[in-house]
C-alpha positions as MATLAB code, in Angstrom:
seq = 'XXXXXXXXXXXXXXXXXXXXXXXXXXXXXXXXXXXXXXXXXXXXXXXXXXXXXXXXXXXXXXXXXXXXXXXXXXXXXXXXXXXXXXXXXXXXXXXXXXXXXXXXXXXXXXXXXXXXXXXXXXXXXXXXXXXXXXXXXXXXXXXXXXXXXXXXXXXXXXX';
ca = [
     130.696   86.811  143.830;
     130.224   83.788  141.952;
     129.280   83.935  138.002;
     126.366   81.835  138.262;
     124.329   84.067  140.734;
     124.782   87.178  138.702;
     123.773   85.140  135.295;
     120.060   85.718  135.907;
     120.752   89.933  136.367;
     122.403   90.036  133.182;
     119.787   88.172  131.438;
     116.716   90.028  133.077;
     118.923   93.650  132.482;
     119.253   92.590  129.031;
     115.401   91.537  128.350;
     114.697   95.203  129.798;
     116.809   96.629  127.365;
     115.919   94.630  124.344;
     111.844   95.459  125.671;
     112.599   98.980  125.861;
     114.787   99.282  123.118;
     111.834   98.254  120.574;
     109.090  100.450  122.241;
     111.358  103.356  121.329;
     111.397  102.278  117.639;
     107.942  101.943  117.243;
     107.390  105.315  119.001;
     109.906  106.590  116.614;
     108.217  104.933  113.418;
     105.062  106.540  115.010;
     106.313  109.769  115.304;
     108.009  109.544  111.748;
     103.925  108.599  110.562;
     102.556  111.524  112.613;
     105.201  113.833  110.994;
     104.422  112.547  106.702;
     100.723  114.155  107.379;
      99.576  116.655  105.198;
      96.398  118.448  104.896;
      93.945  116.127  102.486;
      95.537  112.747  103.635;
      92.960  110.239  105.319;
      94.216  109.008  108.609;
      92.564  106.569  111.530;
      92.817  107.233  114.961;
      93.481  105.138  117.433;
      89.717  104.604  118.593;
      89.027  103.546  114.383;
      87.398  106.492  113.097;
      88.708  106.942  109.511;
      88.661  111.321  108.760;
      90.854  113.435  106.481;
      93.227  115.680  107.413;
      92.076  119.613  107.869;
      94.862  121.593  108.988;
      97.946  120.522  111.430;
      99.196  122.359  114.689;
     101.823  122.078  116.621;
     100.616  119.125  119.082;
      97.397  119.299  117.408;
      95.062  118.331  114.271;
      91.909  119.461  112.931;
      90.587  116.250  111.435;
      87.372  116.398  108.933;
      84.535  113.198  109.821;
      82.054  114.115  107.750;
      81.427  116.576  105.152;
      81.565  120.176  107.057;
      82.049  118.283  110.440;
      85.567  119.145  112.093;
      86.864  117.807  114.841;
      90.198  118.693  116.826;
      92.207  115.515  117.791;
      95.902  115.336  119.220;
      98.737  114.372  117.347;
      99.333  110.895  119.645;
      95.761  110.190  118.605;
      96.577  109.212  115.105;
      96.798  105.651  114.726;
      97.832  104.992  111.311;
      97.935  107.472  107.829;
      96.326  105.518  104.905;
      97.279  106.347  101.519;
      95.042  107.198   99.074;
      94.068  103.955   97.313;
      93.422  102.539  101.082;
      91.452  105.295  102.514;
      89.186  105.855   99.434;
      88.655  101.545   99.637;
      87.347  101.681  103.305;
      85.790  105.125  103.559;
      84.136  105.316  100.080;
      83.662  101.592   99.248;
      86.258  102.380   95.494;
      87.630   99.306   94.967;
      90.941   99.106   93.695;
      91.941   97.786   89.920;
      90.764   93.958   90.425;
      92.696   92.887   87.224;
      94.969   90.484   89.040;
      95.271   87.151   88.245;
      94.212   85.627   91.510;
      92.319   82.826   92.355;
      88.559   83.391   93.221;
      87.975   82.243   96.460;
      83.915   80.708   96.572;
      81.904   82.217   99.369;
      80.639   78.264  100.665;
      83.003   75.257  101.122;
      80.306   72.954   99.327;
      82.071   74.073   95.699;
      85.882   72.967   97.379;
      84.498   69.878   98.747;
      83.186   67.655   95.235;
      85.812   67.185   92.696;
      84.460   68.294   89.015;
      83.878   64.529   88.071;
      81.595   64.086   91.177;
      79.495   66.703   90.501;
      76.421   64.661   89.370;
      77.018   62.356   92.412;
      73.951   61.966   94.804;
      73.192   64.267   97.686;
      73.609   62.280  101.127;
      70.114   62.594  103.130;
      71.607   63.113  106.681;
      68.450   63.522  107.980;
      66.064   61.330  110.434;
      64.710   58.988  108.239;
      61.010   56.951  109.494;
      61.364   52.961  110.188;
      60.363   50.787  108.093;
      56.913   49.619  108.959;
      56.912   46.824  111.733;
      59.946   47.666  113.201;
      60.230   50.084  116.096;
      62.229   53.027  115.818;
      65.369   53.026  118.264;
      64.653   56.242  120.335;
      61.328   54.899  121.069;
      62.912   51.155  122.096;
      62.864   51.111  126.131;
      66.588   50.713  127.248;
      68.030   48.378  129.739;
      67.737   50.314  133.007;
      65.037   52.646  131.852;
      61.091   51.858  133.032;
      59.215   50.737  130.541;
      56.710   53.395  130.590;
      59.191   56.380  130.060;
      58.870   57.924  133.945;
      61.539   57.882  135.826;
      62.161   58.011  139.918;
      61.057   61.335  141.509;
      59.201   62.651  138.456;
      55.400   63.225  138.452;
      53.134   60.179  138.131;
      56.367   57.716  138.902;
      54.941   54.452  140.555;
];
């Protein structure tokens, strides 16, 4: 057989090996996760309810949800296990130390968009402002094709 027609079965065999040889790591890394619990860790399960660890089995985990409310979840069910400083920051609302030097980001874009020097700079009014008197507005300024008295063919009242 010739080279070229078996060049796109090598490629395709080696996709499927490269696919499936990356789904086994992260089972592996998931497994590894599943295997660092311990009793009084916090952990999220795949369907995002945050618990903490009760007691482990052998496929099995007795998870706590709310204060005195246990619930019995399998091992594959355990999405991710938080560390402390995470868990306690989206369970319990703790934030963390906040003494970095980072930026504050403003909640509105109106403080990004004028430069300090332009802060005293009048507001544009984009709003529909009235004619001056003796002039008709636009909108109410009969168009080329359009009947002067606003009704058009089919409608109601139409001459």
């Amino acid at each position: 057989m010739n080279l070229v027609t078996l060049l796109p079965f090598i490629v395709l065999i080696g996709a499927m090996f490269l696919m499936t040889r990356s789904a086994k790591k992260k089972q592996q890394a998931a497994a590894q996760m599943r295997d660092h619990m311990t009793p009084g860790t916090g952990v999220r399960t795949i369907g995002g309810m945050y618990a903490t660890v009760k007691e482990i089995g052998d496929d099995t985990v007795t998870l706590e949800v709310a204060p005195g409310v246990h619930a019995i979840f399998a091992k594959n069910a355990i999405g991710a296990v938080l560390d402390d400083e995470e868990y306690n920051r989206i369970v319990h609302g703790q934030a963390a130390d906040l003494t970095i030097d980072t930026p504050v980001v403003p909640d509105d874009a109106s403080s990004l968009t004028q430069s300090e020097t332009e802060g005293d700079a009048p507001k544009l009014d984009l709003g529909k402002k009235d004619a001056p008197e003796g002039e008709a507005p636009e909108a109410d300024a009969p168009k080329g094709d359009e009947p002067k008295d606003g009704k058009a063919d089919g409608e109601a009242g139409a001459k």
